[in-house]
Every structure is written in structure tokens, then in C-alpha cells.
N, C-alpha and C positions, 0 to 999 in steps of 0.2 A: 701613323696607322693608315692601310689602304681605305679610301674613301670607301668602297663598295663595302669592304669588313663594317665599317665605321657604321654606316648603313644600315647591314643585316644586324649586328647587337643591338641597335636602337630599337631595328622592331623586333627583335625577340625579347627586350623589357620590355615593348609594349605589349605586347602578348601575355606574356609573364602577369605583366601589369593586371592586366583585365580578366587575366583567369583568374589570378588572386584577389580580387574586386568580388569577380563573381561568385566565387567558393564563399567567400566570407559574408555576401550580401543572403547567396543559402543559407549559409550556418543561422545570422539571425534570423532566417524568417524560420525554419525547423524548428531554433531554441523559443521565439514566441508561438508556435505551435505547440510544441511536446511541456516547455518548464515554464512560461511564464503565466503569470497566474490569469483569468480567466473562461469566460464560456467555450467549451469545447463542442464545436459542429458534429464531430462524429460520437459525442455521448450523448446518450439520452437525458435531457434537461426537465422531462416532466415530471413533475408531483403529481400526477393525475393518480389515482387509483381507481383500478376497474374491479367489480364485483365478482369476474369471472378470476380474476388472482387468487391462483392456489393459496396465496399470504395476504388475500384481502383482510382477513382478521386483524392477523399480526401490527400489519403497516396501519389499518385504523385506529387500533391500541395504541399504538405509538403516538400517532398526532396528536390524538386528545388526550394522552394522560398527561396528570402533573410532571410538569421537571424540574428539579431544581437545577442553576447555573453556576459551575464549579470557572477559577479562572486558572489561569497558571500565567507566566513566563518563559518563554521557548529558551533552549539551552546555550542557543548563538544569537546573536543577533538584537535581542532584547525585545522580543512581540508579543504584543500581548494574547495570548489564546484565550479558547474558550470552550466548556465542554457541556455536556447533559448529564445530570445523574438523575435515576430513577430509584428507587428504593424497592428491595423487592417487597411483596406484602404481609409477610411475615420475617419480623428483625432475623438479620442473618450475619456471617463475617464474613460471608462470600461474595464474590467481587468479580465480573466479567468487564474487562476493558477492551472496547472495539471501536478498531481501527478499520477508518473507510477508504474506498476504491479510487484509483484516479478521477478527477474532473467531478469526486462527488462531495458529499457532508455527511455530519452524523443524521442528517433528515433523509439521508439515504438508505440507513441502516438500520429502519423500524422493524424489518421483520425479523431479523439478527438479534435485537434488543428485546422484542415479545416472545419468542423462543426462549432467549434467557430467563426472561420474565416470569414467563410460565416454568421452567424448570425451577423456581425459586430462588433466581442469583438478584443480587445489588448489578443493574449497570450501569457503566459511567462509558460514554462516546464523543471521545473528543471529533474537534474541528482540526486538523493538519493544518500547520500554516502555511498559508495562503489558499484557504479553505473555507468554506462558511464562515461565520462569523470570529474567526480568527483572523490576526495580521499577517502579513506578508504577502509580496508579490511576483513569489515562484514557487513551484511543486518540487516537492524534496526527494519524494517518489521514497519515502522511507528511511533515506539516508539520515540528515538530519533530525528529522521526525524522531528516529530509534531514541536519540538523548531525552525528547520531549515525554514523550512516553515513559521514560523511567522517570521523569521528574512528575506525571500524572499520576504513576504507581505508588510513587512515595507520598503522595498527597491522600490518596485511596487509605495506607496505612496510617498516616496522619490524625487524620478523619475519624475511621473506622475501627482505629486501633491495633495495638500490637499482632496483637492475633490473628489478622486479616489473613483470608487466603483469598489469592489472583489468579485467574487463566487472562491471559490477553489471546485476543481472537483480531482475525481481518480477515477479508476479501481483498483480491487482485491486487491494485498496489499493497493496499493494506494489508494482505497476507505476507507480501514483501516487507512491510515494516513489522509483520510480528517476528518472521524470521531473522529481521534482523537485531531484533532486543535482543532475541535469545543467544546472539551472541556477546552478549555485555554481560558485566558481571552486576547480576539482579539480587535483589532483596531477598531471604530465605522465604518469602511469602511469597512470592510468586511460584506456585508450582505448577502449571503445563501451558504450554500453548496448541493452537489450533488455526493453522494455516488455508485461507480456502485460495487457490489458483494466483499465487504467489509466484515470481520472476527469481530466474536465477539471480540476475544482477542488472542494473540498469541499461546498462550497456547491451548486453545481451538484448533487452525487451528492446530498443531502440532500433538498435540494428536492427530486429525484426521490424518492425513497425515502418521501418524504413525502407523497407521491402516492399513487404506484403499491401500497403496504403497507399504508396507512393510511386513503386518501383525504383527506387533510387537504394544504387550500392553504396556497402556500408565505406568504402574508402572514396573520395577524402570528407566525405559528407559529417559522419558521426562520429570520427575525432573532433573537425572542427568545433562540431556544436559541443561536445564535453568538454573540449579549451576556452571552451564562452562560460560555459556553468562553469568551471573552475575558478575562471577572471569573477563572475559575477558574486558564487555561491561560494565556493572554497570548497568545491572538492569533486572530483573527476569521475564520470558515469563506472568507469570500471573498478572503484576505490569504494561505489554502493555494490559492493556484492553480496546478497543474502547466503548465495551458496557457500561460502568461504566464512560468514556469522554463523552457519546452521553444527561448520564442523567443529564450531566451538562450543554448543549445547550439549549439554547431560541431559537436561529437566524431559519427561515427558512431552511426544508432541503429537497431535493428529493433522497430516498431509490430506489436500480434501481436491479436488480436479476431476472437471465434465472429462468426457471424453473427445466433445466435440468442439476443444474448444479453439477458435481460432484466431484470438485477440492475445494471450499467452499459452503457445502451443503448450498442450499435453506434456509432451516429452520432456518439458523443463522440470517437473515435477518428480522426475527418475532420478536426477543425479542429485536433486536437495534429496531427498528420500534417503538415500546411498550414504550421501556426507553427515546425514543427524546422526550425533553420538550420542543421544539418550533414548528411551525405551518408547519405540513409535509405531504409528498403524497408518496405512494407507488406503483412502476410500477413493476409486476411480468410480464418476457417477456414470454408467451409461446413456449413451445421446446428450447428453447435457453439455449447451454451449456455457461461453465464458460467463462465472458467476452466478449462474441461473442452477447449479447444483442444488438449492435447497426447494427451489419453485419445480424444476423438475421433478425431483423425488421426495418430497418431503418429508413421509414418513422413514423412508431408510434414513436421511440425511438428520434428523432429530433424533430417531435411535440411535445411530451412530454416535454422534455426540454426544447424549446422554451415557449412553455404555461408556464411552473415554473421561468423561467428568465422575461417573460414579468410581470407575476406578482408581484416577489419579487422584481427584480430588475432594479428600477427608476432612 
């Protein structure tokens, strides 16, 4: 072989080399940004509550009421979870299970839970693993999670008995992981869900986030990191697709999205809409950024939901 060839292939594996060093040294630091478990810099990490909170009530009720500590088993993995139930205050068979938002816990979810509360439901709010006081040491972002959840609902009817009736509810991830129960095949007790600013699919919300935070385009960055979570977790950002769970739903659902929101844009909330095959209602809240749908408007956003639980749920 010509020494100068010999040469220039050398350093073009060495190039090779070092972009592929570099891509893969990204990919882990993105994958311990976006999946592995811990504090996240860009969420909000406080318990503070302020008195001027439209849900100052709600979130107070929450911290100081009693709860009882329900456990479970996650469906992969063998972790032990952990969740909250509250009893409503007069015995009922009704049952709200709610599912929290990225980088949060069910102690993020007191006004979600005093809502319910105050409508008269039983809630139970798990911990996602790798979450509050659950095990594990990556966010499942609802994939995973979706199996856990039906082993919390069957624990619900366990419990609470044959008769139970469930709405499962979430925010942002966690509206990702109601949509995606509802593409599994659920207990006759479970009758509606209620999705609030929910991701088409992981991938999808990645890719954005990978954008819009970062600047950085989605090739070859957000393959890579979904080939990590595949290696690590067992299963591929584009294989969590809610959208693609939702067109497999009958049961009633309420789609719930700010307008302004720009942590998971609006517009993902069009084609899940589209793709649900059971009997649905769509609440776009005006101005309302990510999650803050219920602190914005509260009174539409409690009507709303209450109209869709009186209807659906007998």
C-alpha cells in the first residue's frame, strides 16, 4: 500500500475515532440529563407554597392530611414502589389514580389530589420509579411505568373491591403515561382517563427538548441517547409512543393542554386527539403555559373535569 494512502486512512480512523468518542461521550451526558434518575436543574425543585397560589388550599390539604402507604412491585426489574392513598370522606368505590410529571413525585401532585378530594373520589398517587420514594435509577418517561400502573389498578380493585371504579389521570410525563395505559388491555373497572399536556412519544419530546434547551439537532445526538436507554433500560424512545397507545383506546378520555405551552408544544396534543378511538373532549386552556392549566384557570379546569367524571363516570 502507498505510504501516503497508508497515512491518510490512519487519520481518517483517527477522526472517525474521536467523533465517535465524542458523539457517545454526548449521548451519556444527554442520557444522565434527560433518564437518569435525579435533581433536575431546569424543574422546579421547591415545596414552598405561597398563599398567593390559586391552589394554595388544595396543595395545603394535601401535606397535612392523613395518608396511608400502599407498596407495589414494578413490572420489570423487581423495585420496590411506593404510593399514597387517601380515602375520600365519605366511603366510596371510586378511585382516581394519578400519575406525576417529569423530575417530580406524588408530593407534587396535592392539588390534582384535593380536587379529587373535594369531588368525592378515593386517591391513590404513586411514586414512578425512579421517583420519590420509589426504587430505581432512570425515568421511564411512562413507558415502563404504563405496566406499573396496571399492577397499582389491580391493587385499587384488590383493595377496594370488585366493584371499583378508576379514572387514571396525569400531568406532562404523567399524562404520557395515562396515555399510555390506555393502550393496554385494562381491567373492566377502569372507565376513562384524563390526560393533561401529554407527549406524543418520547422521542418526539426529546428531540424537542433537544432543540429548543440546547440547540442541538436531533441526528446523531437522540439516536444515540435512545441506544443507551435501550442497552441500559430495554427499550427505545420511539417504541414509548403514547400516540400509537392512544389509537388503541375505546374507554372514554379528556385531552387537557395550555396554549402556551412550551416545554411540550401544543400542537402534540392534535394528533393524540385524532388518533383516540373512544368517546373524547378537548380542553385547550387559554395562555396557560406547561402544566399550569389548572392554576391558570381553575374554575373552568375543575368544571371541565367534573362534567367529564359525571358523565363517564357511574
Amino acid at each position: 500500500m502507498n505510504k501516503h494512502l497508508k497515512h491518510w486512512l490512519v487519520g481518517i480512523l483517527i477522526v472517525v475515532g474521536v467523533v465517535c468518542i465524542g458523539i457517545s461521550s454526548a449521548g451519556y451526558y444527554f442520557y444522565s440529563m434527560a433518564v437518569a434518575r435525579g435533581k433536575k436543574t431546569f424543574i422546579n425543585n421547591s415545596n414552598a407554597i405561597k398563599k398567593s397560589d390559586p391552589l394554595y388550599r388544595e396543595k395545603v390539604w394535601y401535606r397535612g392530611t392523613k395518608k396511608l402507604v400502599w407498596h407495589e412491585t414494578s413490572a420489570t426489574k423487581h423495585l420496590k414502589l411506593v404510593a399514597n392513598y387517601v380515602p375520600a370522606s365519605k366511603q366510596t368505590k371510586k378511585t382516581i389514580v394519578i400519575a406525576h410529571g417529569f423530575g417530580g413525585s406524588s408530593d407534587k401532585m396535592g392539588e390534582y389530589a384535593g380536587l379529587f378530594h373535594e369531588l368525592g373520589y378515593n386517591v391513590l398517587l404513586p411514586d414512578d420509579r425512579g421517583a420519590g420514594k420509589s426504587q430505581g435509577n432512570y425515568i421511564g418517561y411512562g413507558w415502563p411505568d404504563r405496566l406499573d400502573y396496571l399492577k397499582w389498578i389491580k391493587q385499587v380493585i384488590r383493595r377496594n373491591g370488585s366493584q371499583s371504579q378508576i379514572v387514571m389521570f396525569g400531568t406532562s410525563m404523567g399524562g404520557a403515561t395515562t396515555m399510555m395505559v390506555s393502550g393496554e388491555k385494562t381491567p373492566k373497572q377502569v372507565k376513562a382517563y384524563i390526560e393533561d399536556c401529554g407527549y406524543t412519544s418520547v422521542y418526539d419530546e426529546i428531540k424537542y427538548q433537544a432543540k429548543s434547551m440546547y440547540n442541538i439537532p436531533e441526528y446523531p445526538l437522540v439516536p444515540v441517547v435512545s441506544g443507551i436507554n435501550y442497552l441500559k433500560n430495554g427499550y427505545t424512545f420511539k417504541q414509548a409512543s403514547a400516540l400509537k397507545q392512544v389509537a388503541q383506546n375505546h374507554k372514554p378520555m379528556l385531552f387537557i393542554h395550555g396554549t402556551n405551552d412550551t416545554f411540550v408544544p401544543t400542537r402534540m396534543v392534535y394528533p393524540l386527539y385524532r388518533a383516540d378511538k373512544g368517546p373524547k373532549r378537548l380542553l385547550l386552556v387559554s395562555g396557560a403555559k406547561h402544566a399550569k392549566s389548572y392554576e391558570h384557570a381553575p374554575a373552568l379546569y375543575r368544571n371541565t373535569v367534573k362534567a367529564f367524571l359525571d358523565r363517564y363516570f357511574h
